[in-house]
N, C-alpha and C positions, 0 to 999 in steps of 0.2 A: 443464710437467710437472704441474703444481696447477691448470691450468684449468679443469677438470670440478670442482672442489673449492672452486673458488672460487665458480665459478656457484652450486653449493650451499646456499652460507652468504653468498651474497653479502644475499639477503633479513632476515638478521638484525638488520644495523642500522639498520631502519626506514626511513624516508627525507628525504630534504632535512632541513630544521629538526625534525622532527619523525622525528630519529633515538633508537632508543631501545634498552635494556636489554633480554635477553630474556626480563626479568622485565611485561614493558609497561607500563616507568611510560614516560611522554613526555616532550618536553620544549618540546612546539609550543605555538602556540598556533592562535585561529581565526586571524588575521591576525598577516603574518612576516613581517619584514623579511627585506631580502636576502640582508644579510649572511647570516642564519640559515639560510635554504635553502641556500645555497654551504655551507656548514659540516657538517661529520658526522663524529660521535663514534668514533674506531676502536676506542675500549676497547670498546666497546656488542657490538661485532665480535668482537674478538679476546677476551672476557672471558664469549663466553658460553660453555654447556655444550657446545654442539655441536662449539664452533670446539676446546676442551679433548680435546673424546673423539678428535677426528679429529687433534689435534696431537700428543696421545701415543702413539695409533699410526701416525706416524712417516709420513704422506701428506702433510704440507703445506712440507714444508720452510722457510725462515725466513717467520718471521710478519711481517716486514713487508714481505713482496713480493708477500704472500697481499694484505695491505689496501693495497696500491698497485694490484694489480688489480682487487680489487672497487672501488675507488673510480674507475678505469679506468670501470668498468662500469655506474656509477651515472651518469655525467655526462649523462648524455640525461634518466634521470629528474633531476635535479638542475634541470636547464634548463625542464621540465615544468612543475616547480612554483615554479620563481619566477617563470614568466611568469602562472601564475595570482596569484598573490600581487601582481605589479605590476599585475594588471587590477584588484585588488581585492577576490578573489573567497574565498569560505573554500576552505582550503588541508588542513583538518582532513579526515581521513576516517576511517575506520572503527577507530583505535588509540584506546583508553578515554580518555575525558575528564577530566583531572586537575584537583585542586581549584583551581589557579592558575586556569586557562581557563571553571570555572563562573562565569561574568560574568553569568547570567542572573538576576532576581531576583523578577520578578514571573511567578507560577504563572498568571496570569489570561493571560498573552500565548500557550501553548499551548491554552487553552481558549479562545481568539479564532479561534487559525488554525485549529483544527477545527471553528468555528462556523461562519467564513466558506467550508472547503471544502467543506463540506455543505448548502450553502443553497444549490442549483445545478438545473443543469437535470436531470441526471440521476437526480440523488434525486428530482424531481418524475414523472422517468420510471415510474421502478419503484413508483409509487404508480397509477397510472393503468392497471397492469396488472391491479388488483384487479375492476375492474367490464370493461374491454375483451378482456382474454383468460381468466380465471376465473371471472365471471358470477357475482360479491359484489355484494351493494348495497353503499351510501356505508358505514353503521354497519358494515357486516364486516369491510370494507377498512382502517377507520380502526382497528378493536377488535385486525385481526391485525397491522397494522403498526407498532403500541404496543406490545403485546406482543412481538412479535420482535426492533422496535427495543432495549428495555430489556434485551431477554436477551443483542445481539449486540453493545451498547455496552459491558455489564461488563466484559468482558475488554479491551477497547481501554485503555476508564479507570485498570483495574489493573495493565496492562504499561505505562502510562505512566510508574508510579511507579518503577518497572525504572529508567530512563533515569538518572531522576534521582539515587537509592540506588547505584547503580554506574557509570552513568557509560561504559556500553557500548550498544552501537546494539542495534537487535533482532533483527538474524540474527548479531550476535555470542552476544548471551545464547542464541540457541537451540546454540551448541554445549555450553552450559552444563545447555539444557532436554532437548535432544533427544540429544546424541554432538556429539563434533565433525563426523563423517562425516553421521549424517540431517542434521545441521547445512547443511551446504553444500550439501546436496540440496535442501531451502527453501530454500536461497539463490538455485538456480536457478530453483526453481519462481515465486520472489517476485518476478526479473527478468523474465518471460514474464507472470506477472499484472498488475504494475504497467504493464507497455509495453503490453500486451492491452487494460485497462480505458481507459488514456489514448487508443488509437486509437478502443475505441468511443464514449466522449465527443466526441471530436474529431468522428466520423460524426455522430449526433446533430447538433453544431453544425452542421457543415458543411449538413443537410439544414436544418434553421430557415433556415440562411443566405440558400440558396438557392429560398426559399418566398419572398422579401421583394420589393418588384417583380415581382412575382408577372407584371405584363401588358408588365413594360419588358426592362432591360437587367437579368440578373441574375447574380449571382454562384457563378460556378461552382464542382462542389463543390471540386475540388483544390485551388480558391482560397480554399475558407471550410476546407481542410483547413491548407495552407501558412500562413492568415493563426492561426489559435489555435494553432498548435504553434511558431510564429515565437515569438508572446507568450511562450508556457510557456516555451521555451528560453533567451531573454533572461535570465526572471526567475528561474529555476531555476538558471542558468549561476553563478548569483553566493552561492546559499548560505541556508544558515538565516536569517541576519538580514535578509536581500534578502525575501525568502518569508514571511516572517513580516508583516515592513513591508507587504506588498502585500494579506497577509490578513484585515492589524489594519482594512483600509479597504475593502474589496475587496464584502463582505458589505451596504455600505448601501445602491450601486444592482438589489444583485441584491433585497432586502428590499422596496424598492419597485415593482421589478415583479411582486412577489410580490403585491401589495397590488394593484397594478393589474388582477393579473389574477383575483383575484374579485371586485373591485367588478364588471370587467366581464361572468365570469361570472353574478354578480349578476344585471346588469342584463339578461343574455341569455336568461333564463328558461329556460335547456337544464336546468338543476339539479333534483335531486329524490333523492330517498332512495332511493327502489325497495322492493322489496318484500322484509320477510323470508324466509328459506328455509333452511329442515336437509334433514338425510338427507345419505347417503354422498356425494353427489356435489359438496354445499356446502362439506363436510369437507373431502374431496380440494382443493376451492379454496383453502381456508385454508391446507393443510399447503402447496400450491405456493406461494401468496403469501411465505408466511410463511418459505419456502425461500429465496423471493429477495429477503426483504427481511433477514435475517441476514446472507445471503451479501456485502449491497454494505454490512449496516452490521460484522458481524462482521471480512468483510477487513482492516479498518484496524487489525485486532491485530498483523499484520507488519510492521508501519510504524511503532508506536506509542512504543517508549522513542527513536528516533529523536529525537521533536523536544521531549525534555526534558531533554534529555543535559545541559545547560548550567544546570539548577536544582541551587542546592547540595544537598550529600548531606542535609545536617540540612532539608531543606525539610519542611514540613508534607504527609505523605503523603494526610492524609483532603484537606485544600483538591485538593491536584490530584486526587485521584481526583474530589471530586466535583464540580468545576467541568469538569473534561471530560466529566466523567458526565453533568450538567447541559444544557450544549455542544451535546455531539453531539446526546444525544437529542433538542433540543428543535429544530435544526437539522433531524435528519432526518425528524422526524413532521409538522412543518410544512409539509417540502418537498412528503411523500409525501401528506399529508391532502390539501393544492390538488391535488396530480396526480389522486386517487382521484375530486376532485371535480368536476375536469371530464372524467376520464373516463366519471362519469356522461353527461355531458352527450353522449360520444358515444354511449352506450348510446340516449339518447332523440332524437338527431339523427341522420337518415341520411347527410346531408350533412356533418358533424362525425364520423360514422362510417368515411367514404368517403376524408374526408383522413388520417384514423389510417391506414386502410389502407395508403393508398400512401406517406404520407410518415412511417409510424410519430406519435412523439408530438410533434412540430415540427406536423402538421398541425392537431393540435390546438391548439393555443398559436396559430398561426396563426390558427385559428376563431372563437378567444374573442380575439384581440388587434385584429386589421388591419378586418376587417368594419367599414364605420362609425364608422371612426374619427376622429380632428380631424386633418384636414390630415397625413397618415401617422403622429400617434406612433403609431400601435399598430405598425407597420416598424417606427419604431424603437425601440421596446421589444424587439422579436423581436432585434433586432441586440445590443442590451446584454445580453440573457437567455440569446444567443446564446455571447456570450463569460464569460458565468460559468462556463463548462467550465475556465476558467484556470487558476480557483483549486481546481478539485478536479484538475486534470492537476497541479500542483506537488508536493505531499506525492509523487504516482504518482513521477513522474519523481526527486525526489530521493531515495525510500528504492532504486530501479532503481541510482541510482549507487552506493548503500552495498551491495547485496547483490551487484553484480557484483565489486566488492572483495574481499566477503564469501565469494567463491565458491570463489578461489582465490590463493596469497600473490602471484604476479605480476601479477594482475589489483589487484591495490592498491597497485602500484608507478605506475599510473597515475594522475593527479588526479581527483577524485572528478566535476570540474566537467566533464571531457572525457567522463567516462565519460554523464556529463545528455545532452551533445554526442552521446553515441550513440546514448541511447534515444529522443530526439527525433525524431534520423535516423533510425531504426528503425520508429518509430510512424508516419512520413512518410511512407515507403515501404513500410509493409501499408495505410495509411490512403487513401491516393489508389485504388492498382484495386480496396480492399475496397467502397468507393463503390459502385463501378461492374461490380462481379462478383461477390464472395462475401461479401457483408453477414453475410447470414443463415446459411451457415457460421462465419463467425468469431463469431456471436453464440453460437451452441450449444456452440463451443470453449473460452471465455470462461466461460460459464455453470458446464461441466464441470471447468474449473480453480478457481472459487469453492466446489467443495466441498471442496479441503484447507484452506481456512480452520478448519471447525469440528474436521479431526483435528489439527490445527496446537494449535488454543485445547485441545481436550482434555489433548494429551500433554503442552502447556508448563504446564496448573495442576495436573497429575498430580504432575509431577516436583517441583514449587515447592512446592503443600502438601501432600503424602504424603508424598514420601520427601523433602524438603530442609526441610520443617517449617517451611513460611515464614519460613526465618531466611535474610537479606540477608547475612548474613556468610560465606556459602558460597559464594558469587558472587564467588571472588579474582581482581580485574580482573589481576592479575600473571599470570594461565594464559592468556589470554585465546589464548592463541597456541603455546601448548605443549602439544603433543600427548600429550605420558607425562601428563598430570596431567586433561584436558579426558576426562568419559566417551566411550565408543568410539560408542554408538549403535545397540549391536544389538535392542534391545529396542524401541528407537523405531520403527527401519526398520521390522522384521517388523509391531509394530501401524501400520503404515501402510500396509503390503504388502496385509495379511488386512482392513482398514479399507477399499481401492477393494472388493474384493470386496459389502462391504455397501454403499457405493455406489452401485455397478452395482445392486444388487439392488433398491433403493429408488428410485431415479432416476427422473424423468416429463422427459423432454426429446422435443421432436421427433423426434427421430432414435433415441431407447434409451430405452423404458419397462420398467422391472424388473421382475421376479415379484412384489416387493410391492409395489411402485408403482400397478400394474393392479387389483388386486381393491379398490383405495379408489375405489369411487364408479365414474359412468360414465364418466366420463373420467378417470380415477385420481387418484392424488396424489402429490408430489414428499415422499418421507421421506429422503432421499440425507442428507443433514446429519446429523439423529438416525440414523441408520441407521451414517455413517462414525462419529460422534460415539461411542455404544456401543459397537462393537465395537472402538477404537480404544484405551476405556479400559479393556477388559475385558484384552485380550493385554497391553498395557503393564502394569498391573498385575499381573500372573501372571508375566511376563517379566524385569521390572525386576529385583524380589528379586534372581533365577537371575544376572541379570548383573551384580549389585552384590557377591555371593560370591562366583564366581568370577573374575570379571575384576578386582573390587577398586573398579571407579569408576565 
């Protein structure tokens, strides 16, 4: 008679070891014993608000027949997470990190793993796009991707401090920034980015892979797709501390190919400056560059209190701001400077030209590595340089498990580590026929999802210093999950609604060049970011007041 009633409330007592109040204190840790997963608090259940309104009107009949079936109903999750736990793997997901569980202590270990996931191949991509598809010399390329980098890393660096001050992942604090509702709506968007960016690295890799033996046996792309998503999963499978360990180290052979491949561009004499140039259509280059060097370094604001969750609350908030500040930037201008600079080199090679073309920027790397090499390292440089996609797929993949949690409460009934299990699989299966069929569709799909980053970063430093007055104490990790208390979100949605609109209208992609897009220069310019970015904070601010009167939160 109470079984639609029970299914209800059955999500209120958290789960396994990490059952809790529905205030959201926990009581987990990262790693549980078994005993502890087998265990679950009924009071947590029967003592909350919910279980009270619905038992005094008179729908649940005796209360501990209600929590023999929910606990009926939990045993499959139950079984979930102690076989993660017996694998070894963190067990924690997306329920606030309580001060028992902050075991973390040195600040400098999130500024490693955002060093080492940025020192990668990809970041060397979007640096090479400055001189082969924008027609910047060396100096413009590097002046716009300085610039854009410092602007796009800010907000990463200071929603890091988020993590550690409260103790909540980052699509949880957005129901704090956004509503709980636009809340989950990022939550989704942030599932579909992370899986999205992970399959195009994965491409990328997969393409260098198979450039390597270029005249022999070589490896095919589904196999240079299967072989770096194999990795990621592995090491993703097992947790912040797994991820992190692999990051603290991961960065010193990627550094050295990095080194390899200007001494050798060096020695290749493809390199040169180019020639200055203004006027509108140099312009238009910069604001594109500079489009998509925000958007791959910007991104990482979705992801960001994620991997500091475990620094105590009292940490030094300037150190971690600016050793990630430091980190990243210095990670991703490095990466992008070598990419801009042998992009030159295909500007002045046609043959260096010829492989960009068909093999994107694997051909390049190819160009300046393999040619004349000692007895093939430069193969196998391509192979190592190949697999530094690893370390920027893990961050992808692990904040994909926390926002699929974050999406919906039975979606976090599942292990955070199965949920890796799926985006893995997921990126698997678009990564293998996007090889081989629609590449360059999913790159423009991709591109056009990297502009909610910049309304994402606007609306969540609206709400924090405008209206919440940078005070950390408004952040009560106890709501995290209660609706009557969590803003509703209508202010946000609508400025993100009216936000695509500006968008669209600024936007330079292949496929949709916007009304203002077109008139920058002869081949336009990408404003989409500035363009979501203002109009974004224009309605949220007009809006927010209206729904902080009336609705109250």
């Amino acid at each position: 008679m109470f079984k639609d009633f029970a299914q209800k409330i059955s999500h209120l007592g958290g789960r396994g070891s990490q059952s809790s109040q529905h205030n959201g204190t926990t009581a987990g840790v990262v790693m549980v014993k078994d005993s502890d997963v087998e265990s679950r608090d009924a009071t947590s259940t029967t003592g909350s608000p919910e279980f009270r309104d619905m038992e005094k009107e008179g729908h649940l009949g005796d209360k501990s027949d209600v929590v023999s079936q929910v606990h009926s109903m939990d045993s499959n999750e139950s079984y979930l997470f102690r076989l993660v736990s017996k694998l070894k793997a963190e067990v924690k997901g997306i329920e606030p990190i309580t001060d028992e569980e902050k075991t973390e202590r040195n600040p400098l270990h999130a500024a490693n793993m955002w060093f080492s996931a940025n020192l990668v191949l990809s970041a060397f991509a979007v640096g090479a796009l400055g001189p082969c598809i924008y027609g910047l010399n060396f100096g413009a390329s590097c002046l716009t991707i300085l610039f854009f980098n410092l602007l796009g890393v800010f907000p990463v660096a200071y929603f890091s401090v988020f993590g550690a001050r409260t103790g909540m992942r980052q699509m949880i604090l957005s129901r704090y920034l956004m509503g709980n509702l636009t809340g989950r709506f990022f939550s989704l968007i942030n599932v579909v980015s992370c899986v999205g960016w992970c399959v195009l690295n994965t491409i990328v890799s997969a393409q260098l892979l198979n450039m390597v033996n270029h005249s022999g046996h070589r490896c095919p792309l589904w196999a240079g797709c299967l072989l770096v998503l194999g990795l990621t999963v592995v090491i993703s499978f097992f947790g912040y501390k797994v991820i992190h360990t692999y990051e603290q180290w991961s960065w010193i052979p990627n550094l050295a190919i990095f080194f390899v491949i200007a001494a050798r561009l060096h020695k290749s004499g493809k390199w040169s400056n180019g020639d200055w140039a203004g006027g509108p259509t140099t312009a238009g280059g910069v604001l594109s560059l500079g489009c998509a060097v925000f958007g791959y370094a910007g991104a990482w604001t979705t992801y960001a209190a994620d991997f500091t969750v475990y620094l105590p609350r009292n940490s030094n908030k300037t150190v971690i701001f600016l050793s990630l500040f430091c980190a990243l930037s210095g990670a991703l201008c490095f990466s992008m400077f070598l990419g801009a600079a042998c992009g030159m080199g295909a500007v002045n090679d046609p043959v260096w030209a010829k492989l960009y073309e068909e093999n994107a920027v694997g051909g390049i790397i190819y160009a300046v590595l393999v040619p004349k090499s000692l007895h093939g390292f430069g193969e196998f440089c391509c192979v190592v340089f190949a697999l530094s996609t690893v370390g920027n797929n893990l961050p992808n993949m692990y904040t994909a498990a926390l926002s699929a949690q974050a999406l919906w409460e039975p979606f976090a009934r599942v292990p955070r580590a199965f949920w890796t299990v799926a985006g893995n699989g997921a990126a698997l299966s678009i990564a293998i026929p996007a090889c081989y069929f629609f590449v360059s569709f999913l790159e423009n799909f991709m591109n056009t999802v990297a502009y909610y980053s910049a309304i994402y970063i606007t609306l969540g430093l609206c709400e924090h210093i405008i209206f919440r007055r940078c005070d950390f104490n408004s952040y009560d990790p106890a709501d995290w999950r209660n609706s009557r208390k969590l803003p509703i979100g209508y202010a946000s949605f609508t400025a993100f609604f009216v936000s695509a609109f500006g968008v669209a209208l600024g936007m330079d992609q292949t496929y949709w060049v916007g009304e203002i897009a077109r008139l920058i220069g002869k081949n336009g310019g990408d404003v989409g970011l500035e363009m979501g970015a203002s109009w974004s904070f224009i309605v949220y601010v007009i809006l927010r007041p209206l729904e902080l009167k009336y609705v109250g939160r």
